[in-house]
LOZA-954857 format. One record per atom (N, C-alpha, C): y, x, z. Coordinates in pm, whole numbers, padded with zeros to 5 digits, always signed. Example, Ala and Ser with C-alpha at 12.3 -4.5 7.8 and 13.67 -1.06 7.14 Angstrom:
-00569+01319+00780;-00450+01230+00780;-00330+01320+00780;-00225+01285+00708;-00106+01367+00714;+00003+01290+00787;
***
This chain:
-04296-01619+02490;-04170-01644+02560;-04116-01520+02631;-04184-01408+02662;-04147-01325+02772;-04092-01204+02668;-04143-01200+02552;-04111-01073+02490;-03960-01145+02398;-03941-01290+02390;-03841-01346+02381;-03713-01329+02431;-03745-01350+02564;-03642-01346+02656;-03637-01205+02718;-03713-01085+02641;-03670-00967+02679;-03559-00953+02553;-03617-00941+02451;-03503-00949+02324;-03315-00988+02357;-03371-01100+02417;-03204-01164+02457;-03205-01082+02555;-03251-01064+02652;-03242-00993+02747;-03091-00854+02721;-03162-00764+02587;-03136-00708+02554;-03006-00691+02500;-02993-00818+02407;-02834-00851+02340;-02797-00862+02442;-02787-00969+02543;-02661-00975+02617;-02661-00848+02693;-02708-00709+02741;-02652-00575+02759;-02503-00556+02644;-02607-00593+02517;-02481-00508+02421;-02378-00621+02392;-02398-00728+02457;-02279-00848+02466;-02156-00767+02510;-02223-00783+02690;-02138-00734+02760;-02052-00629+02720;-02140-00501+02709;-02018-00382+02653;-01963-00402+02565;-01984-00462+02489;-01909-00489+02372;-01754-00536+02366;-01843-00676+02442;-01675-00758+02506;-01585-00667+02565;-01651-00641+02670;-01536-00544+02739;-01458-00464+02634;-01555-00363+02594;-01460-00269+02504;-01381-00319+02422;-01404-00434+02325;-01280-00525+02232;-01165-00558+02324;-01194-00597+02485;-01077-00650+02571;-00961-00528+02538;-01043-00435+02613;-00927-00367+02624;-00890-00281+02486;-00935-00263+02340;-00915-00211+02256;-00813-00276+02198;-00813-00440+02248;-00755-00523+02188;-00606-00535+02241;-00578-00513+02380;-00455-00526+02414;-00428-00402+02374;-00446-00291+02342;-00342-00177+02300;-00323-00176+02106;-00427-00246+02054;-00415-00283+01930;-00286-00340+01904;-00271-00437+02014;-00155-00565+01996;-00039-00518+02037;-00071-00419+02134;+00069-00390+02163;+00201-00355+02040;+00148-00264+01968;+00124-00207+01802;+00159-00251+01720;+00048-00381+01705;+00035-00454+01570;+00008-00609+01586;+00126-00692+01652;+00064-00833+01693;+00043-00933+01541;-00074-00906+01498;-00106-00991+01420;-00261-01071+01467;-00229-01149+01517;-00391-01166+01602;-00451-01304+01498;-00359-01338+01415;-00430-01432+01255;-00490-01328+01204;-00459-01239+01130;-00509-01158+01048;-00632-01072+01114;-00592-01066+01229;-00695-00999+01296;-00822-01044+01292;-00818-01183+01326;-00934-01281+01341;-00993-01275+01191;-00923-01275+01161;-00935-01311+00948;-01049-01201+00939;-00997-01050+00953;-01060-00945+00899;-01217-00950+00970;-01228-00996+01091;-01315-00961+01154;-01435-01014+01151;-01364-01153+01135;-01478-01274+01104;-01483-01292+00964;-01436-01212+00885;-01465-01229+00723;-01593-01095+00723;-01588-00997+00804;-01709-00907+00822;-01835-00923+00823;-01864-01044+00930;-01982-01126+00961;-02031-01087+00785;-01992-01126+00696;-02058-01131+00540;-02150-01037+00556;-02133-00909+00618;-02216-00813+00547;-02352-00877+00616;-02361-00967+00752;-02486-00976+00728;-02591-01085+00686;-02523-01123+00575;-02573-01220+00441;-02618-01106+00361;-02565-01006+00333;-02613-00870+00253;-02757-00802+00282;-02752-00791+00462;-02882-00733+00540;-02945-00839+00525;-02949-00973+00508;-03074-01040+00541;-03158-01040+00401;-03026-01037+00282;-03061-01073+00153;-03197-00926+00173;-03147-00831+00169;-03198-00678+00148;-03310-00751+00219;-03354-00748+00339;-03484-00807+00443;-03521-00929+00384;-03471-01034+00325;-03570-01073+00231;-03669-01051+00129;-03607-00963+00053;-03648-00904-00101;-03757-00794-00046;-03749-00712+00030;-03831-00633+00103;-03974-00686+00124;-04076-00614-00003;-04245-00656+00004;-04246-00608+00124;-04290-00780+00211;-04409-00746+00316;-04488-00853+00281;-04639-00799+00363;-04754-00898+00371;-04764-00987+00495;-04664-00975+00555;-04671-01026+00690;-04661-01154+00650;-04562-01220+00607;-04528-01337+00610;-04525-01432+00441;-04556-01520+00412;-04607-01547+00332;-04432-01622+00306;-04375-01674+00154;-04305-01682+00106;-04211-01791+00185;-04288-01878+00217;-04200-02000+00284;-04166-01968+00415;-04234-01869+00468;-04173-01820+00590;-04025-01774+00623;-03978-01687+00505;-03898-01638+00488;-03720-01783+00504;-03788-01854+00460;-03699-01965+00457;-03642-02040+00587;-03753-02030+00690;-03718-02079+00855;-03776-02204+00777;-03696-02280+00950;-03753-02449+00932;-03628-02522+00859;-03509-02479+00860;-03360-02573+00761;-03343-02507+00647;-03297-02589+00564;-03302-02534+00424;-03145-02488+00377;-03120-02390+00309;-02989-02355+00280;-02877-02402+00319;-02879-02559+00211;-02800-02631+00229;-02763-02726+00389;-02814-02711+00490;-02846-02702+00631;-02786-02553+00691;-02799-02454+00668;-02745-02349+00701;-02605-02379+00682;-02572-02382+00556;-02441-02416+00486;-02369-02504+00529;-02401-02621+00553;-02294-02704+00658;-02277-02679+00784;-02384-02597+00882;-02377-02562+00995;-02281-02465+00998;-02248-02366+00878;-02161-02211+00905;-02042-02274+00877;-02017-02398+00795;-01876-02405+00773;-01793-02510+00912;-01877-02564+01045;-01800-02569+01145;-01824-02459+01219;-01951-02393+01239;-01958-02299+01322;-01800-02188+01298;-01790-02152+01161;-01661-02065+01075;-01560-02134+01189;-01558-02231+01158;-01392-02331+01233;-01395-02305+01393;-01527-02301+01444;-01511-02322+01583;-01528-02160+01657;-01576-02027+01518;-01548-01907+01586;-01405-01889+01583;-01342-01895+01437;-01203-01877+01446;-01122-01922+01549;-01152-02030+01589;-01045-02081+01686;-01102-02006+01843;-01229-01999+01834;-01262-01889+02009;-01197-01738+01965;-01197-01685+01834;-01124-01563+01806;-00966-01553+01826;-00918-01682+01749;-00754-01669+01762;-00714-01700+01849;-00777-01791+01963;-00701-01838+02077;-00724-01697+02175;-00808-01616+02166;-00877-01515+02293;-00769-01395+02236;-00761-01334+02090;-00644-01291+02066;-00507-01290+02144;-00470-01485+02118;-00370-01467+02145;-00378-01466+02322;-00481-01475+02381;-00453-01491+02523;-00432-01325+02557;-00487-01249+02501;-00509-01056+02577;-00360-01039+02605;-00245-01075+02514;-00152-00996+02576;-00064-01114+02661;-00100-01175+02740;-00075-01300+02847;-00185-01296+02967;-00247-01169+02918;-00336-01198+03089;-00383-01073+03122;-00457-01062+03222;-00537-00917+03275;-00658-00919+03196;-00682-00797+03173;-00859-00801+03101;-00949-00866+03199;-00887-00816+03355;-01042-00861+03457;-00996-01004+03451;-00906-01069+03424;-00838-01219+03467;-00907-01289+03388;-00882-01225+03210;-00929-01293+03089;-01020-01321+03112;-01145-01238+03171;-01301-01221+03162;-01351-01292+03259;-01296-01316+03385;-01302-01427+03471;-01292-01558+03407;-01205-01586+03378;-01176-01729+03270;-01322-01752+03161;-01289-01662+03071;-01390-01685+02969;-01523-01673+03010;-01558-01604+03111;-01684-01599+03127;-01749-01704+03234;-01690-01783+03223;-01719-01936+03338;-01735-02011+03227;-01794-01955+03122;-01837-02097+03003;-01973-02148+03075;-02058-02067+03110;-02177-02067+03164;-02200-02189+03190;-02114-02236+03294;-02140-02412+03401;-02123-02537+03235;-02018-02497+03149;-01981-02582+03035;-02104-02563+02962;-02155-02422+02932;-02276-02447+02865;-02438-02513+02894;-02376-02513+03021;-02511-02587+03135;-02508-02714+03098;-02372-02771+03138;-02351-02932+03116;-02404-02941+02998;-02322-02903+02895;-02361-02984+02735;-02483-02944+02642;-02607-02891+02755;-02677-02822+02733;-02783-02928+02757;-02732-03009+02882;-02817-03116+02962;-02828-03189+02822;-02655-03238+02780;-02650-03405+02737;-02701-03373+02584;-02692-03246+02534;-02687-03248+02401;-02816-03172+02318;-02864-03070+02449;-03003-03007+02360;-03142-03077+02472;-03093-03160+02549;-03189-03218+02661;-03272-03088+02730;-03141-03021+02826;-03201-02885+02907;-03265-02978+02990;-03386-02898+03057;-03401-02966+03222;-03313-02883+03302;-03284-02944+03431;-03224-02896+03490;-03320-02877+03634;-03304-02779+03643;-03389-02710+03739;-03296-02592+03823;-03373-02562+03970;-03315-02531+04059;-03248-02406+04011;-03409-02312+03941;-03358-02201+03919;-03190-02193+03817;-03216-02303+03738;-03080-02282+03611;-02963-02323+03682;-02985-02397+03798;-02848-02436+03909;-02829-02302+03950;-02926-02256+04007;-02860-02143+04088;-02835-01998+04013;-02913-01976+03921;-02828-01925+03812;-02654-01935+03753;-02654-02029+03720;-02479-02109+03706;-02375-02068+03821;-02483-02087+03964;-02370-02081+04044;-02370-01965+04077;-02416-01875+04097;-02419-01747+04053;-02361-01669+04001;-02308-01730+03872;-02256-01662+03763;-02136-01709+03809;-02085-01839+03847;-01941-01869+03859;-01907-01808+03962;-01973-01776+04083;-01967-01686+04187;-01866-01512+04185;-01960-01487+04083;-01917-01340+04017;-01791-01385+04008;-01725-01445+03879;-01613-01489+03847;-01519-01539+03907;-01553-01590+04001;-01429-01605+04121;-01394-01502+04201;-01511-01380+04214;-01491-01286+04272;-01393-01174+04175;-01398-01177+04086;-01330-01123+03996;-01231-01150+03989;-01161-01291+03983;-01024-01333+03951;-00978-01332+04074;-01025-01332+04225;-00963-01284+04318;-00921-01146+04341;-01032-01097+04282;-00998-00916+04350;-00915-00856+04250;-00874-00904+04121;-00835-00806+04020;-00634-00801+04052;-00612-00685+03995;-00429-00698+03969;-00371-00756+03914;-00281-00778+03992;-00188-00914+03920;-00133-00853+03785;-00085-00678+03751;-00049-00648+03634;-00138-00521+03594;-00093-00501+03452;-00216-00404+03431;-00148-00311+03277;-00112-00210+03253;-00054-00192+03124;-00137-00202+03030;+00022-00218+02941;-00057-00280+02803;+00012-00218+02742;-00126-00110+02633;-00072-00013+02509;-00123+00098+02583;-00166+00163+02700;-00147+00268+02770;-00202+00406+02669;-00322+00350+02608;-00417+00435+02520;-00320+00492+02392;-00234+00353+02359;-00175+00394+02231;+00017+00449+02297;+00008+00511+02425;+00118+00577+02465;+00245+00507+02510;+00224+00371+02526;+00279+00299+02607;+00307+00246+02740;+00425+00176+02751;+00417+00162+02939;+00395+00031+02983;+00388-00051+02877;+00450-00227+02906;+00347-00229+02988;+00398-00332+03087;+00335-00456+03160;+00272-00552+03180;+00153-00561+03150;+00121-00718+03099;+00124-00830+03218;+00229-00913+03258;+00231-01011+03360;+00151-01134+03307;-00013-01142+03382;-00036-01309+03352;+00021-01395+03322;+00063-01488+03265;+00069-01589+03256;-00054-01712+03289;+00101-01887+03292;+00008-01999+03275;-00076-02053+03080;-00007-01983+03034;+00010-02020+02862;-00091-01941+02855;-00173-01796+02895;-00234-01709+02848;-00344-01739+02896;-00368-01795+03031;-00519-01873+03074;-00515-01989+03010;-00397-02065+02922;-00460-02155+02906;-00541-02174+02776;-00474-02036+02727;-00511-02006+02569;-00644-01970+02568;-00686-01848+02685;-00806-01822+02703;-00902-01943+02740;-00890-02016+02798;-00998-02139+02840;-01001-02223+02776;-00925-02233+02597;-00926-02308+02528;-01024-02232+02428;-01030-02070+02392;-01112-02013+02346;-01289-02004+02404;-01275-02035+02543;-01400-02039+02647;-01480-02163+02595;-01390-02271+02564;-01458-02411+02528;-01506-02400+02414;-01421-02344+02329;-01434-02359+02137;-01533-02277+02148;-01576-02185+02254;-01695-02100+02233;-01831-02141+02272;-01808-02232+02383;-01932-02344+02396;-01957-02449+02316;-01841-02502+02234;-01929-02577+02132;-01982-02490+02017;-01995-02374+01971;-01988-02320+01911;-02152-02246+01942;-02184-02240+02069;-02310-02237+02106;-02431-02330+02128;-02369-02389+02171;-02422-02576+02142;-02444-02644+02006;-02332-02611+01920;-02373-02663+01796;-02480-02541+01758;-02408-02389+01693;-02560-02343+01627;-02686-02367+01708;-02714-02397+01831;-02904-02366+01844;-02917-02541+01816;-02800-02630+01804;-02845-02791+01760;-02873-02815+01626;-02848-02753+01519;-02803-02749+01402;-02869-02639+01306;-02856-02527+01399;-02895-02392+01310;-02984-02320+01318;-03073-02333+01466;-03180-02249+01538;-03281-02342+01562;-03426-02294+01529;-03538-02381+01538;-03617-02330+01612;-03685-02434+01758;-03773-02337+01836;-03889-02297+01740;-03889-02323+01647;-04056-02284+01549;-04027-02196+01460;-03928-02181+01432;-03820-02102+01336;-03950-01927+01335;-04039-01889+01272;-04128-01851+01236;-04071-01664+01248;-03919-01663+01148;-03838-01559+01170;-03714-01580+01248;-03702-01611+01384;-03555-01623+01407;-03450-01579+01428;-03500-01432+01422;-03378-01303+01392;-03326-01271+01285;-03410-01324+01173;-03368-01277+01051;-03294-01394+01007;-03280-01572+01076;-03208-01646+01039;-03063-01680+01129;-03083-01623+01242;-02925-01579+01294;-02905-01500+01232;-02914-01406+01134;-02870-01264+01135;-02790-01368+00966;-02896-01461+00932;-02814-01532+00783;-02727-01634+00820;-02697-01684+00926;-02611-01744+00956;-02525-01707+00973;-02507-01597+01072;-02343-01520+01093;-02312-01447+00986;-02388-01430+00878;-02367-01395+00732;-02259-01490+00688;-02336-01598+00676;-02279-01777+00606;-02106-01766+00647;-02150-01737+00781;-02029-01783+00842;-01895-01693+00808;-01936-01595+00806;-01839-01424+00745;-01810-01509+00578;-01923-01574+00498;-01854-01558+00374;-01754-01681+00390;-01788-01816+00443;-01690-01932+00443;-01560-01851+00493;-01535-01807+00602;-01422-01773+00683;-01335-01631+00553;-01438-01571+00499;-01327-01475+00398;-01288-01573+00291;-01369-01680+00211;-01336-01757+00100;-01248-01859+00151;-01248-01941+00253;-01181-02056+00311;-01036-02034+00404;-01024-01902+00458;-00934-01912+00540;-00789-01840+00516;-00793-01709+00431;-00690-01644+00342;-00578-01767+00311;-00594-01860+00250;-00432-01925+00263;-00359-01921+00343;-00422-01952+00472;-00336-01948+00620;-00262-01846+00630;-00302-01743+00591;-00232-01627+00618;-00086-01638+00535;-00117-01685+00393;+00016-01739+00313;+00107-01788+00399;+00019-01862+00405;+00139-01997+00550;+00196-01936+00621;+00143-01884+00702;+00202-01782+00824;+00341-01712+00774;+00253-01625+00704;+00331-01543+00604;+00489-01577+00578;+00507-01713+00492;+00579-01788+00482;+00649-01899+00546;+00629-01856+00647;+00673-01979+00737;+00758-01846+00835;+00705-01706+00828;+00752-01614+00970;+00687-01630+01081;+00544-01697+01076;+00511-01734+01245;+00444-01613+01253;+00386-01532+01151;+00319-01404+01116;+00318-01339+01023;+00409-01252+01023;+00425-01160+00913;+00310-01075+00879;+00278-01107+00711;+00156-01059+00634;+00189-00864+00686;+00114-00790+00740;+00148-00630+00744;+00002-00573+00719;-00012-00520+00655;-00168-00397+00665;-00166-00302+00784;-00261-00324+00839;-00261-00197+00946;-00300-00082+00926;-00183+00054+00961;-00179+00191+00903;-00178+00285+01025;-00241+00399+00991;-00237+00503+01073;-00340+00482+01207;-00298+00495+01300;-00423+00457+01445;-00469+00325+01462;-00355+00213+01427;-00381+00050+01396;-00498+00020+01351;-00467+00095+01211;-00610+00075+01118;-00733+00148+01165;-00766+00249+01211;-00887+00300+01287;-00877+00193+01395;-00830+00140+01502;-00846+00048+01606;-00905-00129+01515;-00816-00154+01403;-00869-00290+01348;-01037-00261+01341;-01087-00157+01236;-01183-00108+01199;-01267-00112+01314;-01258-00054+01460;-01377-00047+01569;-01335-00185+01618;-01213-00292+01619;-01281-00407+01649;-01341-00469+01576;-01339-00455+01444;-01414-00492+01364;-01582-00496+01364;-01607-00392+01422;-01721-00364+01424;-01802-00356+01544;-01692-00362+01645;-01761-00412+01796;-01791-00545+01774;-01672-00638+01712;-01703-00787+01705;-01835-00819+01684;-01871-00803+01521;-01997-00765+01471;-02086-00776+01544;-02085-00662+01627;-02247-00625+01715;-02239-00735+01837;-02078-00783+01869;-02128-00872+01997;-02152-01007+01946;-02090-01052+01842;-02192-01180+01746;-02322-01207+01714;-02321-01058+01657;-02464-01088+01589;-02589-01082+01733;-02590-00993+01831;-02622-01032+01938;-02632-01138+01967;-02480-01213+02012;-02501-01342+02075;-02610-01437+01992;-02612-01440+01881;-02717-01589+01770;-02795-01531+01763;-02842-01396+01835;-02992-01378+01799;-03064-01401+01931;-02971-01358+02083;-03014-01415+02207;-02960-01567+02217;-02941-01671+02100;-02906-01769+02139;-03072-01825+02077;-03091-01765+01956;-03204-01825+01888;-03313-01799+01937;-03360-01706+02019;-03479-01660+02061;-03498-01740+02238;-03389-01747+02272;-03387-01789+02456;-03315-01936+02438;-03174-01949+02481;-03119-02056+02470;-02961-02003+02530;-02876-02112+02433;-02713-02118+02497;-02681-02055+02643;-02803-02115+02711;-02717-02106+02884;-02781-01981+02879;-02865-01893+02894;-02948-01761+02895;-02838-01646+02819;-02765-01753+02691;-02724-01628+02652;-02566-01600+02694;-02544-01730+02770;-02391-01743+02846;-02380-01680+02960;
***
């Protein structure tokens, strides 16, 4: 358990920076290039490559572990229905948090979203049967603590674009917290379902089966979700554009910050638990 919960320990360091850095990479991205469908699309169609790394770390002779190991305790087809809501319920914590960055402050956003903690406590009780104990209370309150301290002390405005040579303003909004705390939720069930569904405390390898899940989930979301973009497309709610010149180097590092703060999160979700890694 201890070299466990150093592991998570660990991801959520590279959670944190991570997030942060997408916050703010993300409002000067948008300033730019508001496509925050497509955005989500590219990013979470990435996840694939690590269906690629696990495949490679499968095939890889070792003697360590004997053949059925390799498999965990759920079988494919168990993986496979788990990635195609988990797919539904990242997209929607991706597109709604998108669309909240340019409707709020980064410190505002991060206040909001990061009070999943108490939500992941609750449905943590009713749905993975947490105990609830003093220490995990006062942990929670703790954490919501921080976060109030945050959404008090931060500026009411903050520019947006500054990096990419801009002056705008970003004034909070009520629509932009509400977008964000709709992404905060879709992100707790989303933690709640994979360790109910997808993570096994016996799970023999459980890094190497988060690491095939957020694989799963990258290939459903590139094969399943591309029409939308048609729609959009065609409808004008989002015009189809490729991102060129600094856009495209900025899509590319959120691309790949995303990545590392995902694959993090399901590997400190699988090794510790939801609320540990909230």
């Amino acid at each position: 358990p201890a070299v466990r919960y150093a592991i998570a320990s660990l991801c959520i360091v590279g959670m944190v920076a991570s997030w942060l850095a997408m916050a703010e990479l993300l409002q000067d991205l948008q300033a730019n290039y508001p496509k925050p469908f497509f955005l989500t699309y590219i990013v979470h169609s990435g996840y694939s490559v690590f269906l690629l790394v696990w495949m490679v770390w499968r095939y890889l002779p070792c003697k360590r572990y004997k053949r059925t190991s390799y498999i965990g305790r759920f079988k494919w087809h168990d993986y496979i229905e788990a990635s195609i809501w988990m797919a539904f319920l990242a997209f929607a914590t991706g597109y709604l948090w998108y669309l909240s960055l340019t409707r709020t402050s980064v410190s505002g956003n991060t206040a909001v979203y990061q009070s999943q903690s108490a939500f992941v406590f609750l449905l943590s009780v009713i749905f993975l049967k947490e105990k609830v104990t003093l220490l995990k209370v006062g942990s929670v309150v703790l954490c919501i603590s921080g976060v109030v301290l945050v959404a008090l002390f931060h500026g009411s405005k903050e520019k947006n674009g500054s990096k990419a040579g801009h002056n705008d303003v970003i004034t909070p909004s009520v629509v932009g917290y509400v977008l964000c705390a709709g992404a905060m939720f879709s992100n707790v069930l989303y933690a709640i379902y994979y360790k109910k569904k997808a993570a096994h405390p016996d799970d023999p390898v459980p890094i190497a089966n988060a690491v095939r899940v957020l694989g799963i989930v990258g290939l459903v979301t590139l094969l399943c979700y591309w029409p939308f973009l048609l729609i959009l497309d065609g409808t004008k709610f989002e015009t189809f554009e490729l991102p060129t010149g600094n856009n495209l180097k900025l899509a590319i590092l959120d691309v790949l910050l995303d990545c590392v703060y995902n694959v993090f999160l399901v590997i400190s979700m699988s090794v510790s638990s939801p609320l540990f890694a909230t």
